[in-house]
N, C-alpha and C positions, 0 to 999 in steps of 0.2 A: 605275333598273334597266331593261334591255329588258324589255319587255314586260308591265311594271306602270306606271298610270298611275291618276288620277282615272277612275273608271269601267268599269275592268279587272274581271272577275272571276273569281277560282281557282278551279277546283275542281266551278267550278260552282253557286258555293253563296257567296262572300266576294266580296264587292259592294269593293274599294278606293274612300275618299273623299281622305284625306288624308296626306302624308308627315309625320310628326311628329321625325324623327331619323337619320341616314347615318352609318353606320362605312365601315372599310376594304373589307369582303367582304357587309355588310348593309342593309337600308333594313327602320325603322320606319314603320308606317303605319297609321292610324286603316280602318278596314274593319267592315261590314256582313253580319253571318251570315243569309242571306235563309231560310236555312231554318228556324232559330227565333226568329227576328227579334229581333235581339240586336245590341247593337253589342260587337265583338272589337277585340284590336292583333294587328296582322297582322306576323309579322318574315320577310321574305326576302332570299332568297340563291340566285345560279345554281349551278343542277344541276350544273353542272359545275366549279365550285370547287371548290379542294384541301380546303375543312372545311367541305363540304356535307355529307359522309358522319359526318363526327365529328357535327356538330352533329346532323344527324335522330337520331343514337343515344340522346345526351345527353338530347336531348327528350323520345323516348319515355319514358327511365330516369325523370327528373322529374319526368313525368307520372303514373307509380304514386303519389307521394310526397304525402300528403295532410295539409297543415299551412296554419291560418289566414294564419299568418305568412308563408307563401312564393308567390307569383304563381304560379299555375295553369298548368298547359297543358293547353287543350282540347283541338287537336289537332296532326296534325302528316302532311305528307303532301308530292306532288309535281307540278306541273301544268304537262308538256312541261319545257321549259327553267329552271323556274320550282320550288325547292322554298323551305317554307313552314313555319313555327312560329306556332300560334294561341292566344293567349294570352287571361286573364279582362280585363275593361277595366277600367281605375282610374279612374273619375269622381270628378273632384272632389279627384285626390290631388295632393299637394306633394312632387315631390323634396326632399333633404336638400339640392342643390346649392344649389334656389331659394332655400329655408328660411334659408340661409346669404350668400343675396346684401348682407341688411343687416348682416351682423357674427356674430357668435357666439352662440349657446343660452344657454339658462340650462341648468346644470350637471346639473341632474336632469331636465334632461330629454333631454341627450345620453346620462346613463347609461340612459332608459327606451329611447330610443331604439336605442342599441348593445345591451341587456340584450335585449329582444324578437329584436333580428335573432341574437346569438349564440344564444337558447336552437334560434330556426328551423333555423342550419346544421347545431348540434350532431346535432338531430335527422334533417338530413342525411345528415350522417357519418356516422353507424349504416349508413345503406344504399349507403354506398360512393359518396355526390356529394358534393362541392365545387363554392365559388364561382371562389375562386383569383382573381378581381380584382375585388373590390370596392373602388368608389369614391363618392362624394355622389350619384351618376346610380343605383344600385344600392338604396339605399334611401327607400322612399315614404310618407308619412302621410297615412292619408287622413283625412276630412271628419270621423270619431267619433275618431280618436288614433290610431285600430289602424296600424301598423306593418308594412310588405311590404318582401319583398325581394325581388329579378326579376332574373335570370340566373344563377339556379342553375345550372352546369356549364355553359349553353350559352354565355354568355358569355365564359369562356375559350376556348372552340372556334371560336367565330366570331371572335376576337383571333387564331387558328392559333399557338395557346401547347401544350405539351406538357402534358398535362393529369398532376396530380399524384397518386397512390397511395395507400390510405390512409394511410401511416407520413406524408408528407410534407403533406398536403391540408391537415389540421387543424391544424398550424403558419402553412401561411400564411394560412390563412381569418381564426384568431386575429390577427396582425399586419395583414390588411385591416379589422379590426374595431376594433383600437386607432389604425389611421389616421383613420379613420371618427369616435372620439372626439377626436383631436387637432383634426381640421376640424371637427368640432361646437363644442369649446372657444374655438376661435381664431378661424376662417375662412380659413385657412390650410392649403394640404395638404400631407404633406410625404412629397412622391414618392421619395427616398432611402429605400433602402430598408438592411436592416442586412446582414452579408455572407453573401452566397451566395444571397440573395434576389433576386429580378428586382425593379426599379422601374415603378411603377402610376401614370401620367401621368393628369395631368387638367389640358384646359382650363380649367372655369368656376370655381376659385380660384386667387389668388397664392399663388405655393410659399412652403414657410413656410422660415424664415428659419433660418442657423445659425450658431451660435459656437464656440468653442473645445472643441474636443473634439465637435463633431457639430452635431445639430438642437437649436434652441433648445428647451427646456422647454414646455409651453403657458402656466406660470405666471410666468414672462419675457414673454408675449405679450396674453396678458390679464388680468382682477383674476377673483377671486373663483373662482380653480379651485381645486377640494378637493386636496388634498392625496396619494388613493390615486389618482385618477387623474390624476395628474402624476407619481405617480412608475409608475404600469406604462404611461406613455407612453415616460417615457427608460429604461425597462428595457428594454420590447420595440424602441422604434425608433433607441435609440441604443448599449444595450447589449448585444444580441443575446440578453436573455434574454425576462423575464414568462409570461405564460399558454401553456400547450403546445395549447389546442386552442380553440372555442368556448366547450366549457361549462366548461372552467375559469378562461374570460375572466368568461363571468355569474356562479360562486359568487361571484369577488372584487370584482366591482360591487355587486352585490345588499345591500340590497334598493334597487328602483325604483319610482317611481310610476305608478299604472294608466293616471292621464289626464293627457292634455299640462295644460301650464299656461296661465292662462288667457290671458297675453300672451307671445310669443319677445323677452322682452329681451335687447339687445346685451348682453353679457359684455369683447367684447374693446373694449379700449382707442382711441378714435376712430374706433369703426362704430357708431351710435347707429343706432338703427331707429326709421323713422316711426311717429307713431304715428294711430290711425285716427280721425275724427269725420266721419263720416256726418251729413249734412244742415244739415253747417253753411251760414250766411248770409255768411258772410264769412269768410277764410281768411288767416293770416299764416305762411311756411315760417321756419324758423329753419334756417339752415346750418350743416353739420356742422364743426368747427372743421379736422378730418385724416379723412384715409379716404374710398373711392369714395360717391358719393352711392346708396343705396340706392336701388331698381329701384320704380318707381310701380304695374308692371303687373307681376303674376306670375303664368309660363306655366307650363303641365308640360309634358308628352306627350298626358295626357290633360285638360286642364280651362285656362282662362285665367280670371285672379280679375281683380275689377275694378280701378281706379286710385284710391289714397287721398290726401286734401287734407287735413291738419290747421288745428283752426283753433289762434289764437295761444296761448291760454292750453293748451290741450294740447299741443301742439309744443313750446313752451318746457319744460314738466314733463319729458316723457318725456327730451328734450334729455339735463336736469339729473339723471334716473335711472340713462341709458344710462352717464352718467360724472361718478356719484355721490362711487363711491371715487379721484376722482381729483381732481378740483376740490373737489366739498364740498359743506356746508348753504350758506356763500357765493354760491354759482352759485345752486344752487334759490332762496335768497332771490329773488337779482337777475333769473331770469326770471320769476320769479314778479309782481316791478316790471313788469320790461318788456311782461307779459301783460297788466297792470292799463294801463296806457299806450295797448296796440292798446286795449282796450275803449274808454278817454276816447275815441280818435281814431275809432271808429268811430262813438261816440255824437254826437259834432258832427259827422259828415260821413256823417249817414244814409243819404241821398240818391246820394252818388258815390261811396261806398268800393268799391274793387274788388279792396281786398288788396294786399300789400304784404311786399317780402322783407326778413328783420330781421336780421342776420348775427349769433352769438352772442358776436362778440367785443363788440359793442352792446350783446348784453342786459347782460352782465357788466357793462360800464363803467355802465349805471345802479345799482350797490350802490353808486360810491364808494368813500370810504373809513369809511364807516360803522361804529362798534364795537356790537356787541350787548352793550344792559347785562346785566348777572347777574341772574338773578332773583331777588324780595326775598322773603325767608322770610314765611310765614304768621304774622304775632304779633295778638295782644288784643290789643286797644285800653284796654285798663286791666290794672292789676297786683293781681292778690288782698289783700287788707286782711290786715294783721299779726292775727293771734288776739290774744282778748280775755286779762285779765288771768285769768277763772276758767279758761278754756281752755289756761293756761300751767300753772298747778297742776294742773291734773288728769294733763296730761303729765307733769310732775315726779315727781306720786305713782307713778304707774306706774313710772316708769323705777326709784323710789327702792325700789321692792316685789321687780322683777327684779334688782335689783345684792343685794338682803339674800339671795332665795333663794338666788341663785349661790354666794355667801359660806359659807351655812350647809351648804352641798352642799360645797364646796370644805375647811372643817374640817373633816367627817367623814372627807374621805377623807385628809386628811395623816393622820388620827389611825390609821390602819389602813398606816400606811405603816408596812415589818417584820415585820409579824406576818404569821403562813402555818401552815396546817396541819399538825403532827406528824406521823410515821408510825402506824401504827394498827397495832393488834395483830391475830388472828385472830379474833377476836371485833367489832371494828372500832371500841375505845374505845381513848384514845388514853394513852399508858403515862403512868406518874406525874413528875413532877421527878426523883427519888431513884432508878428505874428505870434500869436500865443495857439496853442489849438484848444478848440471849444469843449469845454468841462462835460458837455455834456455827451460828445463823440466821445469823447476817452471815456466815459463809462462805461457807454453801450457799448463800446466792439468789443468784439470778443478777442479774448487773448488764443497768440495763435495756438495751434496743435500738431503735435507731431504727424508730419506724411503718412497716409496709410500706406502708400506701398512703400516707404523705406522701412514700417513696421511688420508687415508684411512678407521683407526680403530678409529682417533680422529672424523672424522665427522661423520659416520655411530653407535656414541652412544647413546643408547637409550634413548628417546624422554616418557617421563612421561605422564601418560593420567590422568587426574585427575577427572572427572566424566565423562556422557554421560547418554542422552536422547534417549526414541525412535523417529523418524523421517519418516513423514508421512503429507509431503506439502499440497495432496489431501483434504484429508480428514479430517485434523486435530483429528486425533483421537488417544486414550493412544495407543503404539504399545510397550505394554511392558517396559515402562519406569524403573517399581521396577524391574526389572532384567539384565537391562543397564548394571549395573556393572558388571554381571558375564562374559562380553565380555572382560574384562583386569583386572578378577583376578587372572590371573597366573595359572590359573586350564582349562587344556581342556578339562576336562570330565564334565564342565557346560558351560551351555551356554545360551545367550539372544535370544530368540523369538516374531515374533510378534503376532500378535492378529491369528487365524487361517481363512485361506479364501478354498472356495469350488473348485477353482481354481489356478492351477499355475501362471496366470497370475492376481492373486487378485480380481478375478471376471469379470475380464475388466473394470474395474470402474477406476484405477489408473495406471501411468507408473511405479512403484513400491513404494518399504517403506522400511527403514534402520536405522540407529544409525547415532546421532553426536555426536562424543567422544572429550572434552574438554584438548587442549594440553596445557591449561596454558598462559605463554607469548608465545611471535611468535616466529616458531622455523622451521628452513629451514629441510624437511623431503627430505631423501636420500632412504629411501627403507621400505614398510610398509609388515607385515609378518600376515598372514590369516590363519585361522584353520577353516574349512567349516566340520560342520557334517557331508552334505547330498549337491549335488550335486547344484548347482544354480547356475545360473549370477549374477554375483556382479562386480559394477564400484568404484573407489575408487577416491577421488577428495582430497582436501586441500582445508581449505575456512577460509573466516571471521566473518562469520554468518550461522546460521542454512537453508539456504538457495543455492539451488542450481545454483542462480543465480552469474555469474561471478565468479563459483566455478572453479579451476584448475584440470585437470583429470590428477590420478598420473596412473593410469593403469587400466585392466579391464578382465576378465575372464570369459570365459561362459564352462556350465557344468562340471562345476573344483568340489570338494570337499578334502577334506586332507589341509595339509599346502602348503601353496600359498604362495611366494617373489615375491611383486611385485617393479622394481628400478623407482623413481622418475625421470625426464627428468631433465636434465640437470639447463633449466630454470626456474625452479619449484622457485618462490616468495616463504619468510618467511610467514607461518601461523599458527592461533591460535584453528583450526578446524579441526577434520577428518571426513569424511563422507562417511560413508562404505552403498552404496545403490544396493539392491537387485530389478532387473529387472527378475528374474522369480525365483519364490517360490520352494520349495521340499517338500514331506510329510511328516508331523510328526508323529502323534501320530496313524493315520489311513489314507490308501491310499486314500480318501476325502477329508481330511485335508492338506491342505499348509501351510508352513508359512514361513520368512525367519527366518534364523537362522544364528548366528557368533557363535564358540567357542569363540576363543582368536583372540585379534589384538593386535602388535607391533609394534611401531613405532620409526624409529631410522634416 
């Protein structure tokens, strides 16, 4: 840019030392705060740009916004030709891009990863910013785990993107945040975007790949991806649905762990990531079988980490980890040989070893064809002696003691076979042989009737739930569907939630959102039984459709929590639906947070 260089200083006060990064309308740059002597990242852009004006807006806004999770702006200002965003420095951090140059995360730690930056924007979106183009260059880790994300709002503005409203903002922040796990998963970005969405290019990964009917899967592309986030990647990126905002990207990740792990193993299939040994004496590289060779030095914006040499027996392991599930214990065997091999080689050639490149199709070929035997069971080495002869009678007697008792129990009771108690008179002695009973008691008494409560215990049996949905008329939106079950697995210490709102009453946007839990065939309900975490209004209906219309109200509760019986009315119709609907929320995870919540429901 005119008028920035090494040694330039804005303001009066921002000392420029170094360019760290160039866009279309920007330049990054390492810079010196002389007045609190501090090192800053300096982002500018000429005054006279068409999204000079948008951008200082943006900044300012952002700069109210006080979240560990999101990159600072100190300040923000304009010097002649020259305006200026002055942001916190990242010492020591690692973009997501870098993180990604050897292959792919391990899977919990993409979800800590996206789960911290979704809960950041969410908390965003409240005050009316958006990132709108997040990409690997967007989120940073630094040196303790913690988690940044940088270009809150300014970064679509310096792109000269139409910046999005709240209806619109929190749909696409969400689908930059499931991109974000796809290239976590894979290392692969997949800048397709689904329709009506603009596409978010990125140099520093190859685009990921796609098949029939769209973007391939991330679990087509690598091993070991979980299952929920493979499928809210082809929801959101290939089916135009999944998460409507940030925070109800985090509910359905959640939970995540606090601290990274303690190594980033490759995940995806042929990007094995080196691995590290410090102060070795001698060093043997194993080559990666497919895939770019990962990167020795890694830069950010803010920090350069040093260059790592494995030596051979750790290089070979990691190798055999990276692509565990693909080769096998076979591979690990054989580098594990071929590791033992560098050792001999370096033990005779103390003197002139100076390392040595082993290609891993070598190490394999030293297993051979070797079979691993079966392991031999643990047995004695001797077999117990046969019991003595008194040892045998003493058993006999016993046995011969319980076959007589059995016997003599067994007679008595044939001998009682028949026989039963007479009727009894009013006095309660029981009438003679020769006694006839009087014609006129046998008419009047009444013939007897069945028990009411074993009548009682036959209808009140429990009524089988066999799936359930979240339910949400409004709005049509997921309200925790993958957690439906935990409402009738028999455990109360979990439970189904819906999406979280800012409001006990859902924002005011809705008369509430609940579960339809699947009874099967139609089955007449006598009493439904509720386990409430946390304090709510809940109605409880019987229906034949997910619908509240012409639904039956079996009962209803307000500010209840604990276990709740509630009894069906008498003329409660056979039905094939429960529909457990919450009319005012309770806190969850933070007094801000709402959401309904069921432990358990029984139905009988």
């Amino acid at each position: 840019m005119h008028g920035v260089g090494p040694g330039s200083v804005l303001a009066g006060r921002y000392a420029v030392t170094l360019r760290t990064a160039e866009g279309l309308h920007h330049e990054r740059w390492r810079a010196t705060d002389q007045t609190l002597e501090r090192d800053v990242v300096l982002v500018c852009f000429p005054s006279g740009s068409p999204v000079a004006a948008a951008t200082l807006d943006a900044a300012r806004r952002a700069a109210g916004l006080e979240d560990p999770r999101l990159v600072r702006v100190l300040d923000v200002g304009t010097d002649q030709d020259v305006s200026f965003v002055i942001e916190e420095p990242l010492t020591g951090s690692v973009t997501l891009d870098h993180l990604l140059r050897g292959g792919g995360l391990p899977a919990e730690e993409v979800r800590r990863l996206v789960g911290e930056s979704a809960i950041a924007l969410e908390k965003a979106g409240h005050r009316g910013l958006h990132h709108l183009v997040l990409t690997p260059d967007s989120v940073l880790r630094m040196p303790d785990g913690a988690v940044k994300v940088r270009g809150l709002a300014t970064d679509a503005t310096l792109a000269d993107l139409d910046t999005a409203g709240d209806e619109r903002g929190p749909r696409l922040d969400a689908i930059g945040l499931v991109r974000l796990a796809y290239a976590g998963l894979t290392a692969r970005w997949p800048a397709a975007a689904p329709t009506g969405v603009l596409p978010v290019p990125h140099q520093g990964l190859d685009a990921a790949p796609t098949m029939v009917g769209g973007l391939a899967p991330p679990s087509q592309i690598a091993v070991g991806v979980p299952a929920d986030l493979d499928l809210i990647c082809r929801l959101t990126l290939v089916d135009d649905g999944g998460p409507a905002g940030p925070g109800d990207l985090a509910s359905q990740i959640a939970p995540w762990p606090h601290e990274p792990p303690a190594t980033d193993g490759a995940t995806a299939i042929g990007l094995p990531r080196p691995v590290s040994a410090a102060g070795a004496a001698a060093a043997t590289r194993v080559l990666p079988v497919a895939g770019p060779q990962a990167a020795a030095d890694t830069e950010t914006d803010e920090s350069r980490g040093p260059s790592h040499l494995a030596t051979a027996g750790a290089a070979a392991a990691g190798a055999a980890v990276a692509i565990g599930d693909k080769v096998g214990s076979f591979a690990r065997a054989a580098a594990d040989k071929a590791a033992t091999r560098a050792a001999e080689r370096r033990a005779a050639h103390v003197d002139d070893f100076d390392g040595e490149d082993v290609a891993l199709h070598e190490a394999l070929d030293e297993g051979g064809d070797q079979r691993i035997e079966p392991p031999v069971p643990l047995l004695r080495h001797s077999v117990p002696e046969a019991p003595s002869r008194t040892q045998s009678r003493i058993a006999l007697a016993i046995v011969g003691a319980l076959v007589l008792v059995a016997l003599v129990i067994g007679v008595q009771n044939v001998r009682k076979i028949g026989q039963h108690d007479g009727p009894t008179t009013s006095t309660g002695a029981t009438p003679s042989k020769g006694t006839k009973p009087s014609p006129t008691a046998s008419a009047t008494s009444p013939r007897p009737s069945p028990s009411p409560t074993s009548t009682a215990a036959r209808s009140a049996a429990p009524i089988e739930i066999t799936g359930g949905t979240g339910f949400d008329p409004e709005g049509h939106e997921n309200q925790g569907d993958a957690k439906a079950k935990l409402a009738f697995d028999g455990d109360p210490d979990t439970h189904w939630q819906s999406r979280w709102f800012g409001s006990d009453d859902f924002n005011g946007g809705r008369p509430g959102v609940g579960l339809v839990l699947d009874l099967g065939d139609r089955s007449t309900i006598h009493e439904v039984e509720l386990v409430l975490p946390a304090k709510q209004d809940v109605t409880v209906y019987a229906a034949d459709k997910a619908s509240l219309e012409d639904a039956q109200e079996i009962g209803k509760v307000r500010d209840k929590s604990g276990t709740i019986k509630l009894k069906a009315p008498g003329d409660l119709k056979p039905a094939t639906k429960l529909i457990v609907w919450v009319t005012r929320a309770a806190p969850a995870e933070s007094p801000t947070h709402f959401r309904a919540q069921v432990s358990e429901v029984k139905v009988r």
